[in-house]
C-alpha positions as CSV (number, residue, x, y, z in Angstrom):
1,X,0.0,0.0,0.0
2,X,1.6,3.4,-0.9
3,X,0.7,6.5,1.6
4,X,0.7,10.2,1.2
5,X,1.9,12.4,4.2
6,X,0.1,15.8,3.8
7,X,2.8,18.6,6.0
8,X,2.6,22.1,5.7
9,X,6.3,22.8,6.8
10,X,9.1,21.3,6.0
11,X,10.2,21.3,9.7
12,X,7.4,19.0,10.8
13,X,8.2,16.7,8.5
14,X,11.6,16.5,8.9
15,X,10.7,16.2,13.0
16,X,10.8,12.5,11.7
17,X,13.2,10.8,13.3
18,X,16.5,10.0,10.8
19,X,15.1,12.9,8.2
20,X,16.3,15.8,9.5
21,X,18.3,16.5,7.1
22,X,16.2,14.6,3.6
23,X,16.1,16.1,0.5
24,X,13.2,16.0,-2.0
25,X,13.5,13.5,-4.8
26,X,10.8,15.8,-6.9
27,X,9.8,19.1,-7.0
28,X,6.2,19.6,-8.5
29,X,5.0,22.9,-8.9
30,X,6.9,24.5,-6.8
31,X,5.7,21.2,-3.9
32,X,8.7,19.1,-2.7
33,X,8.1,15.8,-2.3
34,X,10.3,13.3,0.2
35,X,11.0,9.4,-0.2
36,X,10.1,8.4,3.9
37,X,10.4,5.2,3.9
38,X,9.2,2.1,0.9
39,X,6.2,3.7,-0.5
40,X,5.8,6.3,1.5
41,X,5.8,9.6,0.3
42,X,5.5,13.3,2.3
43,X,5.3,16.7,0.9
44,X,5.5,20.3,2.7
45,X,2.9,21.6,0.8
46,X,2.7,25.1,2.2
47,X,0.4,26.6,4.3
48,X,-2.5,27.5,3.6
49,X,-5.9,25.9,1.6
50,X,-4.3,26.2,-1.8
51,X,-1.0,24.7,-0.7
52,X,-2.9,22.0,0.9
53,X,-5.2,21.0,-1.6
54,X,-2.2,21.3,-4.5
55,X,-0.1,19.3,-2.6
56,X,-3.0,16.3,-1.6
57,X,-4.2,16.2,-5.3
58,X,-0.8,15.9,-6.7
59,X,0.0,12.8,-4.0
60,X,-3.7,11.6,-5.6
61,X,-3.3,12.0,-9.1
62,X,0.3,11.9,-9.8
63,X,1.8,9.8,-6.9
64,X,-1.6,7.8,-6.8
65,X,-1.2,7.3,-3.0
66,X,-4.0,4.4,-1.6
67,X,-4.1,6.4,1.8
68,X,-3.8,10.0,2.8
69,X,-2.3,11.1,6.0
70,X,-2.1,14.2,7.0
71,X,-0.2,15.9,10.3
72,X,0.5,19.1,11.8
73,X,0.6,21.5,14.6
74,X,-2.4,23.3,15.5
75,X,-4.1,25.7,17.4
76,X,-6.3,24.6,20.5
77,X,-10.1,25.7,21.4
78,X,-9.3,23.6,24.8
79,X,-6.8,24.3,27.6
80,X,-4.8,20.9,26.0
81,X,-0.8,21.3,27.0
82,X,1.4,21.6,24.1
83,X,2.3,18.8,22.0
84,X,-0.9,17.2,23.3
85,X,-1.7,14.6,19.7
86,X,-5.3,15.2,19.1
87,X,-6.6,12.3,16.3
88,X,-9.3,14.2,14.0
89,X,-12.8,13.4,13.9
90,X,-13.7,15.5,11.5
91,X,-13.0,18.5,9.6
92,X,-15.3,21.5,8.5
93,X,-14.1,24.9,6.8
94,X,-15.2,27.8,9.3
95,X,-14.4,30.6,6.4
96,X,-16.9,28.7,3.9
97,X,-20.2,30.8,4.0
98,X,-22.7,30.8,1.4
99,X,-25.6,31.2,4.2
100,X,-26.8,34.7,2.4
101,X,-28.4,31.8,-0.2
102,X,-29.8,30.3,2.2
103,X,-27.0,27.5,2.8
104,X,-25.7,26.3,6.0
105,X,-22.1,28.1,7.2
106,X,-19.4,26.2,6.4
107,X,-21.5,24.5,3.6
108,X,-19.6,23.1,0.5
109,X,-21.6,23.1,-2.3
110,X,-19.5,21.2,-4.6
111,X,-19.9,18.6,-2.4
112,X,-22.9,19.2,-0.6
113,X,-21.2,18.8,2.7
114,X,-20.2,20.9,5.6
115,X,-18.4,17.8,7.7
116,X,-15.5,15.5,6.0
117,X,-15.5,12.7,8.3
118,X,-11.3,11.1,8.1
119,X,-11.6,7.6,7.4
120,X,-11.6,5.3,10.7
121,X,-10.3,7.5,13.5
122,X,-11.1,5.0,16.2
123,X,-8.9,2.5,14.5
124,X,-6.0,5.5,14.2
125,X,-6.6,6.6,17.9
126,X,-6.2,2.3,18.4
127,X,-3.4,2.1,17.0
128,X,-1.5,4.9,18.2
129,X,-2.5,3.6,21.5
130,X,-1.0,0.7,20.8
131,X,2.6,2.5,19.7
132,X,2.5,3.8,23.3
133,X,1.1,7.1,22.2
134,X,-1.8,8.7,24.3
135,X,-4.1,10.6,22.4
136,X,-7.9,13.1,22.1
137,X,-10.7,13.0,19.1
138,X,-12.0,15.7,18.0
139,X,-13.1,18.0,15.2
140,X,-10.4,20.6,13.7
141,X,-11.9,23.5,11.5
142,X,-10.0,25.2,8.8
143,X,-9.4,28.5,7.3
144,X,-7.2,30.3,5.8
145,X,-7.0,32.6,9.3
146,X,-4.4,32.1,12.0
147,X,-6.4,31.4,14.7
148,X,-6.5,33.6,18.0
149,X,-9.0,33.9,20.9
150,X,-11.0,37.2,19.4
151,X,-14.7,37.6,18.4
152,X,-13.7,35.8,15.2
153,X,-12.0,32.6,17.1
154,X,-15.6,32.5,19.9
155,X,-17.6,32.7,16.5
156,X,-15.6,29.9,15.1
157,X,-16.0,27.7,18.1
158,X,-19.3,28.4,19.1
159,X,-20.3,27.5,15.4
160,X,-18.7,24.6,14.9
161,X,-17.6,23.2,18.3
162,X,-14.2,22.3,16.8
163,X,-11.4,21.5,19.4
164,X,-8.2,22.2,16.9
165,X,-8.4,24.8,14.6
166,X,-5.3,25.4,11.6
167,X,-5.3,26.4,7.9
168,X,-5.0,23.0,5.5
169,X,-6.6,19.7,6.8
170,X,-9.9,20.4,5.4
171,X,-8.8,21.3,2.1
172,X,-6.3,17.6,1.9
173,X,-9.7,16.0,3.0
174,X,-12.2,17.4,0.7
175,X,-9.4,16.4,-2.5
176,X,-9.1,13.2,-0.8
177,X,-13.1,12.9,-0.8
178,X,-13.4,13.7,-4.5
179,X,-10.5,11.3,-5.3
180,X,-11.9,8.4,-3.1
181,X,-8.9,8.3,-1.4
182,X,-9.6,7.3,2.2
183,X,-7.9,10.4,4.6
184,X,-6.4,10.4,8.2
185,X,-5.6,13.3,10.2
186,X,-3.4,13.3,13.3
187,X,-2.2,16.9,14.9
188,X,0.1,18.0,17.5
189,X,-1.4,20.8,19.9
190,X,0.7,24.2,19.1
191,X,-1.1,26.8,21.2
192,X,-4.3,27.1,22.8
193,X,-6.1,30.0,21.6
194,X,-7.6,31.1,24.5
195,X,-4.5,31.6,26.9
196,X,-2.8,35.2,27.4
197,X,0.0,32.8,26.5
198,X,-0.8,32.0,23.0
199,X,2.0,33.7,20.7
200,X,4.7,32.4,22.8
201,X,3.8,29.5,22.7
202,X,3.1,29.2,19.6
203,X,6.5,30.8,19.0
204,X,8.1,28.3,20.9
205,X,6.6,24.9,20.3
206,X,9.5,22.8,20.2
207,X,7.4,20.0,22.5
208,X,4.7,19.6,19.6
209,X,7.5,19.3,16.9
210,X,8.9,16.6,19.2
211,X,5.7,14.6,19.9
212,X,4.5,15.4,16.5
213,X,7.9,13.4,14.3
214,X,8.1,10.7,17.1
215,X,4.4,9.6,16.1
216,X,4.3,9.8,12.2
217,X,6.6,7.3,11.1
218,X,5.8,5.1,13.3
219,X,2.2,5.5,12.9
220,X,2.7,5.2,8.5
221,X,4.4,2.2,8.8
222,X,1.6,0.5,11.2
223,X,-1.2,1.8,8.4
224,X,0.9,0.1,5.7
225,X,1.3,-3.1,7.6
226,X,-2.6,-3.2,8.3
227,X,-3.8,-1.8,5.0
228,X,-6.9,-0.2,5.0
């Protein structure tokens, strides 16, 4: 089975253990993508929706991955310590709003969806448990918006009741969907938005870096052993 790693930054993904200091074997469109182990492949798209959703459909259609997986630091709605790992749920995209039609907020009408379920989180949050790894389920909302504990952020939560919130998962899971590629999400808690603390620690998350390179690997090679 060949897997897709979805990172925004290049320094998550090379918070791997041993790739530190990898080079990409191909460069699409500006997209580096990384040889991780036998058939498995990571990119840093960027950040952002548009990096995110270049970057999934190019693992899709030109790497033809079976499974997605992507991973990442985010913000927290919660009072969850950094470098907390936080298995997604689900994801919904807070700055979607076509409600003045008479949709639903966060309603995508190409898809006619506003939640994009990741395919069998129980069975991630499993097997992480089994690699020693503690984790929380929840739902992560997405928008191209660093996140911070203003009107905007309470509006955000109280709308969609998300407990992550960061700018690409939703985008890698909606290409996913419309590729029929199944999609798994696992995050590392950067910053809670609601502290007086947020920007330093957001500015100095070494811990979710840490947690976040010591799970992926690991955690790839247990979803290509089971297969989906």
């Amino acid at each position: 089975m060949k897997l897709g790693l979805l990172f925004a930054m290049a320094a998550e993904l090379h918070a791997m253990p041993g790739l530190k200091e990898l080079e990409p074997f191909e460069t699409i469109s500006g997209i580096p993508f990384f040889q991780v182990a036998p058939n498995i492949i990571a990119c840093a798209a960027g950040i952002g929706k548009v990096n995110a959703a270049m970057g999934a459909q190019l693992l899709c259609a030109h790497f033809k991955v079976d499974l997605m997986v992507n991973s990442g630091v985010a913000g927290c709605a919660e009072d969850l310590p950094t470098g907390t790992m936080v298995v997604v749920s689900d994801f919904v995209q807070h700055d979607m709003d076509t409600s003045l039609i008479g949709d639903e907020v966060g309603f995508v009408s190409t898809v006619n969806c506003v939640s994009f379920p990741t395919y069998k989180p129980e069975r991630t949050q499993a097997m992480l448990k089994s690699l020693g790894i503690d984790t929380h389920m929840g739902r992560t909302a997405t928008g191209d918006w660093f996140s911070t504990g203003n009107d905007r952020g309470k509006w955000i939560c109280d709308t969609f009741k998300p407990l992550l919130l960061e700018m690409e998962g939703c985008a890698g899971a909606q290409v996913a969907m419309r590729n029929n590629v199944p999609f798994i999400a696992v995050k590392s808690v950067s910053d809670r938005l609601f502290s007086t603390a947020q920007s330093d620690e957001y500015f100095d998350f070494p811990k979710a870096m840490e947690q976040l390179g010591a799970v992926m690997l690991p955690l790839a090679l247990e979803l290509q052993k089971v297969g989906l």
